[in-house]
N, C-alpha and C positions, 0 to 999 in steps of 0.2 A: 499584545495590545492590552493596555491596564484601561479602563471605563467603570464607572461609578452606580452603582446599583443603588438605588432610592426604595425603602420603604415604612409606612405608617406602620409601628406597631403597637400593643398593649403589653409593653414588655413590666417586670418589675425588679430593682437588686432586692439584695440581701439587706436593705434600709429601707424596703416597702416605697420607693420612689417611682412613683411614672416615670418611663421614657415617652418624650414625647415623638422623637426620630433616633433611626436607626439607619447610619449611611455608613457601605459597606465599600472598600477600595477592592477590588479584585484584581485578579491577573491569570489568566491561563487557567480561571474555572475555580479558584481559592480565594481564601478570604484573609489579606494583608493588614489591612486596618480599619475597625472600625469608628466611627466619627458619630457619637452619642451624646442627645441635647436631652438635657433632665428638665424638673420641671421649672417654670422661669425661662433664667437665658444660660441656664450652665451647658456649657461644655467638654463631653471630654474626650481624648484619643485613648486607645487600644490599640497597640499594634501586635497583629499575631502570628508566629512562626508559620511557614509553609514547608520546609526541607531543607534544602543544600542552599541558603544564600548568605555565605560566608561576610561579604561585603555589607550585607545590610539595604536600610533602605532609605531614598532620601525626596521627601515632601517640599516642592513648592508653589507657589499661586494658587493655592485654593481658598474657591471662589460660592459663596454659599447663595443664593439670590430662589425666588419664587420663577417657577416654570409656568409661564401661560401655555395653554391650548400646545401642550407636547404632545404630537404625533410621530410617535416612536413605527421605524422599516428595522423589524424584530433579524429577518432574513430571506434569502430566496430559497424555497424549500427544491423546487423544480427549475431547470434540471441539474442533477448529482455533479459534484465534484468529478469524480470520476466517473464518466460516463462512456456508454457504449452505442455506436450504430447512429446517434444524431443526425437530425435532416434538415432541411430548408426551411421547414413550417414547426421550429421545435416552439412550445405552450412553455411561457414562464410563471412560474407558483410564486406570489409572496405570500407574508405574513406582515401584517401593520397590526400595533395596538394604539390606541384611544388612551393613553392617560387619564385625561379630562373626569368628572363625573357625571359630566350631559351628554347626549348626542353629538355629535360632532356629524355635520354635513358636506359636501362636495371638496373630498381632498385630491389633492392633483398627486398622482404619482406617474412616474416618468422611468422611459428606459432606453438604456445605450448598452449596444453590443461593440464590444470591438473598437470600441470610438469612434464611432459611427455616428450617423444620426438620431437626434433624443425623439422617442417615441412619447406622446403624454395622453393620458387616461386618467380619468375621473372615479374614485369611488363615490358611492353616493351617500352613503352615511358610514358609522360607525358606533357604537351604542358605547354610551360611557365603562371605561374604566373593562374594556374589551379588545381581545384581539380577535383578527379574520382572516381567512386566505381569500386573497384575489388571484385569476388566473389573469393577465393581460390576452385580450382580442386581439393585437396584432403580435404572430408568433416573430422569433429569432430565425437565422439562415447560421445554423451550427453545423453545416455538415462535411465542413472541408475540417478533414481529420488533424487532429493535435490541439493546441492551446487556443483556448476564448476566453474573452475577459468580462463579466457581465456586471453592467454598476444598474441599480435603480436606488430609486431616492423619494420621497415624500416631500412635497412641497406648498404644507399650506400655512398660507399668507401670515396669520398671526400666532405663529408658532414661534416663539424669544428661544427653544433652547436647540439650534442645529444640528447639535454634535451625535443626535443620535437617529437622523434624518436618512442616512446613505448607507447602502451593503456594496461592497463589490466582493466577486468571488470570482478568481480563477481556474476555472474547469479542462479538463483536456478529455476530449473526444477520439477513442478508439476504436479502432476495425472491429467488425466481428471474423473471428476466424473460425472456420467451418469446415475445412479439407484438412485432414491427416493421414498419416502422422505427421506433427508439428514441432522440427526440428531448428533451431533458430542456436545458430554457432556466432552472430555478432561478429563476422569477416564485412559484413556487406554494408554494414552502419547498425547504430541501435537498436534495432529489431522492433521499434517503437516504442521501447520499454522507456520509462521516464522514474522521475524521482518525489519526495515530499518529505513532509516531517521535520519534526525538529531537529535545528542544526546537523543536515544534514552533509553526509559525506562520503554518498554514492558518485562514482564516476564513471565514465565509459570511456574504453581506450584500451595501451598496453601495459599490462601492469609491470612497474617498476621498482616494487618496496625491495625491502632487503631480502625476505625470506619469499613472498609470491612477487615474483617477476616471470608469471612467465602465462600465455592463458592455457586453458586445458587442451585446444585445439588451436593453431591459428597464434595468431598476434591480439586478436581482442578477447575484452570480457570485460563485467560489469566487476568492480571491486570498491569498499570503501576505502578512500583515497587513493589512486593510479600510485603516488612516490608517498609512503608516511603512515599514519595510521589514521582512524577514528577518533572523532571529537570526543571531549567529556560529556556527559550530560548529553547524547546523543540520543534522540528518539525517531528514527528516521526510517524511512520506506524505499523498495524499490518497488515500482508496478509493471506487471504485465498488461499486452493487450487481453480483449474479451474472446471469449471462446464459449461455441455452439458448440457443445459434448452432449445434446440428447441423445443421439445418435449412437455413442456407446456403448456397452453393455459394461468392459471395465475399464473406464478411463484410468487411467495412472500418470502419474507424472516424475520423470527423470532429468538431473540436472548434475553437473560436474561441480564441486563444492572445494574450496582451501578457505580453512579457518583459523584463525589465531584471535581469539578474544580472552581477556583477565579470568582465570579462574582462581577462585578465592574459597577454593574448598567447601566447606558445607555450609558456608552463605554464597548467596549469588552478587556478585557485582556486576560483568557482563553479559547480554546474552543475543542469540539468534533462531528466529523461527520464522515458518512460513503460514499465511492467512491466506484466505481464498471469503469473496462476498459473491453476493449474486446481483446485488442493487448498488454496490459502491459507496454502503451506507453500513450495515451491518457486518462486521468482519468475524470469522470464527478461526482459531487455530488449525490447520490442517495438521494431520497425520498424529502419533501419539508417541511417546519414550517406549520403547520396545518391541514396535511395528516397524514394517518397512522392511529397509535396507539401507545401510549407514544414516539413518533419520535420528531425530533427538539423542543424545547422549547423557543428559542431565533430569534431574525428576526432584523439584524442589515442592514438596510438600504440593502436587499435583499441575507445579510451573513446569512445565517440560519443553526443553529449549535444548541449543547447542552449546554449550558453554567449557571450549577446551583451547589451548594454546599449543601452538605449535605443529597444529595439522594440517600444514601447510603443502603434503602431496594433494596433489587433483585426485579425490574422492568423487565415485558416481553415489549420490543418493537419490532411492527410490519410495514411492510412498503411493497407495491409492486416493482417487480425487471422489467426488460424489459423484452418484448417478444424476440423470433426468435434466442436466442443467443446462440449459441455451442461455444464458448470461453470467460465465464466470470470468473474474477475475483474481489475479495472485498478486500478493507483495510478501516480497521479503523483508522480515524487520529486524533490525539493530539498538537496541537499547543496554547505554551505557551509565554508568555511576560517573561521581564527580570527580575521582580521582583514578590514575595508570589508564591507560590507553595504550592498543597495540596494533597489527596490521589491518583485522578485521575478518571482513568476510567477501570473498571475492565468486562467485556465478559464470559458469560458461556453459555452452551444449543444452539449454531447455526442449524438453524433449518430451513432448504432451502425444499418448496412444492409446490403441484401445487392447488392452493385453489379455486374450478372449483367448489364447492358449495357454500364458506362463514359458517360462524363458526354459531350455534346454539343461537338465540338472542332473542329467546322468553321466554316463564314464565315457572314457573315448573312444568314439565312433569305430568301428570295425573299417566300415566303408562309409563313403561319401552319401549326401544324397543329390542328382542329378535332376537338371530341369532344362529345357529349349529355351533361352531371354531371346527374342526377334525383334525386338524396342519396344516401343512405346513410353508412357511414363508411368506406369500403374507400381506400385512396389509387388515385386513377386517375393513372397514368403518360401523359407526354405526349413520346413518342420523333419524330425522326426519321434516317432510315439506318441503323436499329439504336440508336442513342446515345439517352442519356436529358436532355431538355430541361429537363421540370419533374415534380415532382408534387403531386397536390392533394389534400386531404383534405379532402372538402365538410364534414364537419359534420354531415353530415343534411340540407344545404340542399339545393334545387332551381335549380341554377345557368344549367340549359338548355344552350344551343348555347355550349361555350367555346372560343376559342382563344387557343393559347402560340405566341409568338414570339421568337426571340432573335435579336440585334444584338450583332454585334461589334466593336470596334474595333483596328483596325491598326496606326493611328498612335501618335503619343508618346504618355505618360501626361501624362492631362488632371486637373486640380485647379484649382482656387482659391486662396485665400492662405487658407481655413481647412478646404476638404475637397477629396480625394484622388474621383475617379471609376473604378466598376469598368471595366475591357475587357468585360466580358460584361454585358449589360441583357438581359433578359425581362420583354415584358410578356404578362398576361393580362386580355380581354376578354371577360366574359359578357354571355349577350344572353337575356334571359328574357322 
């Protein structure tokens, strides 16, 4: 969206001349061109580089005229983009500013959810050349899970300049998930996982490309583009739903990974990482280059991302999540340069626990360990020396006397001429 930023300043060149204005073209948070009146009636243009736009750029109808009584809708601050848990009586936050240099009195603002019916409320004033948060009295009905559409608008009477009158914002409302462990394999549908970002090229399905065609489990998974690869200029998201992890002591999180993104050696072109927020507003890098398990591979001057081609087997990567948190959410992100494009990065098996023993890391078992499964659905853990083996989740079945054993191997890595063998085998034997 390009919009035009207006401001008075006391600016001066290098010929000691007043500016009298200083009108800025933006786009995507940069500044393209600026439109500078000297003193008199001069005029002139600046136009200024922003990155990669090879084509250029091309101005027409601009339109200079006096704004009466601009009552600029800044945005809706409440509720997030991405949001979690939303109800019936959800409280909408804006932000208006006052252009003007007087008071300004009873502005009509107005709101539609959904395309629905316009709700209208009255601010009662505004103090010149000020913005303010209004909450709306009558709340939104956000609480049937997935996409809402929320426009409000300002609408007062002798206001000549509209274009900066309306917000709409697209939000999607997620579960919170609370029961684990939280395994989501994407057989059953998209797991509620959605997408965002620029020029995006998350898809959900079978993947088809030339080197990942296949999912880690099953026929589905999340990859960028299903047949093809990733866009240029790609800065794009995949979201998870929210998750209630107070309750853990060590949340971690596991997920099946194949990657093929441009590596360009000791600069970056493309890259892959995962973020985790708590409010759907502030985002932070999860896990670091050297932690984990198959996590970040790359460490560019403290960018630490994934940035390799052709690893294209389903890799389990693991990584610790933070403590304390009853509102987290994850995306995966992809950010690409303007030139070469490849398959991407494809997601299967998410797989959110609370790992309060650590995984089984010793040599192979003598004997088994044995346990009674009689159903239910509870997962029964199968440790030994503390460490965790296996777990099972009967189902409800009646499994009887089961036991887990695992094998390791020491030696080279074993394969075929078309499959690769794990170091670690477990099996389980029930005897009913």
């Amino acid at each position: 969206m390009i919009f035009l930023q207006t401001k008075m300043v006391p600016v001066f060149t290098n010929k000691h001349q007043v500016l009298n204005y200083l009108i800025c073209l933006r786009m995507q948070g940069k500044t393209l061109l600026r439109l500078v009146k000297y003193a008199g009636d001069r005029w002139a243009f600046g136009l200024l580089p922003i990155g990669q736009m090879p084509e250029g750029y091309t101005f027409d109808d601009i339109h200079l005229y006096k704004a009466t009584d601009d009552i600029q809708m800044l945005s809706i601050d409440t509720p997030m983009v991405s949001s979690c848990g939303l109800n019936g009586t959800t409280p909408i936050k804006i932000s208006v500013r006052n252009s003007v240099n007087a008071v300004v009195t009873n502005i009509p603002v107005k709101l539609r959810v959904d395309g629905g019916s316009v709700t209208s409320e009255t601010i009662s004033s505004i103090n010149g050349n000020a913005t303010i948060q209004y909450t709306f009295t009558s709340t939104a009905n956000l609480a049937s899970l997935g996409a809402h559409t929320i426009e409000v608008w300002v609408d007062y009477p002798t206001d000549n300049y509209r274009h900066n009158d309306t917000t709409v914002i697209h939000i999607v409302n997620s579960a919170i998930i609370s029961s684990f462990p939280y395994l989501e394999n994407f057989e059953a549908g998209n797991g509620s996982w959605y997408t965002g970002g620029l020029k995006t090229s998350w898809e959900y399905g079978t993947p088809a490309s030339n080197k990942i065609n296949l999912a880690a489990s099953g026929s589905k998974a999340w990859k960028t583009r299903l047949v093809g690869n990733y866009n240029d200029l790609e800065y794009s998201y995949l979201y998870s739903p929210c998750f209630d992890i107070s309750g853990m002591t060590s949340p971690t999180l596991s997920f099946s990974v194949a990657l093929d993104l441009e590596d360009c050696g000791t600069s970056l072109c493309d890259g892959a990482w995962v973020e985790y927020s708590t409010d759907g507003v502030t985002w932070n890098k999860l896990g670091a280059f050297g932690s984990g398990t198959n996590w970040y591979n790359k460490n560019y001057a403290g960018d630490q991302l994934w940035n390799i081609q052709n690893y294209t087997r389903w890799h389990v990567a693991t990584t610790t999540l933070p403590t304390g948190l009853s509102r987290l959410r994850l995306r995966f992100v992809l950010n690409s340069d303007p030139a070469v494009n490849r398959e991407g990065v494809a997601v299967d098996d998410i797989h959110l626990y609370d790992n309060t023993m650590g995984i089984y890391d010793g040599i192979t078992m003598s004997s088994p360990v044995t346990q009674t499964i009689s159903g239910g659905s509870s997962w029964v853990d199968f440790t030994s020396a503390g460490k965790l083996i296996a777990s099972i989740q009967p189902g409800g079945q009646n499994m009887g006397s089961t036991s887990v054993q695992t094998f390791i191997n020491s030696g080279a890595v074993r394969h075929t001429s078309i499959q690769y063998y794990h170091d670690r085998n477990i099996t389980v034997i029930t005897c009913k």
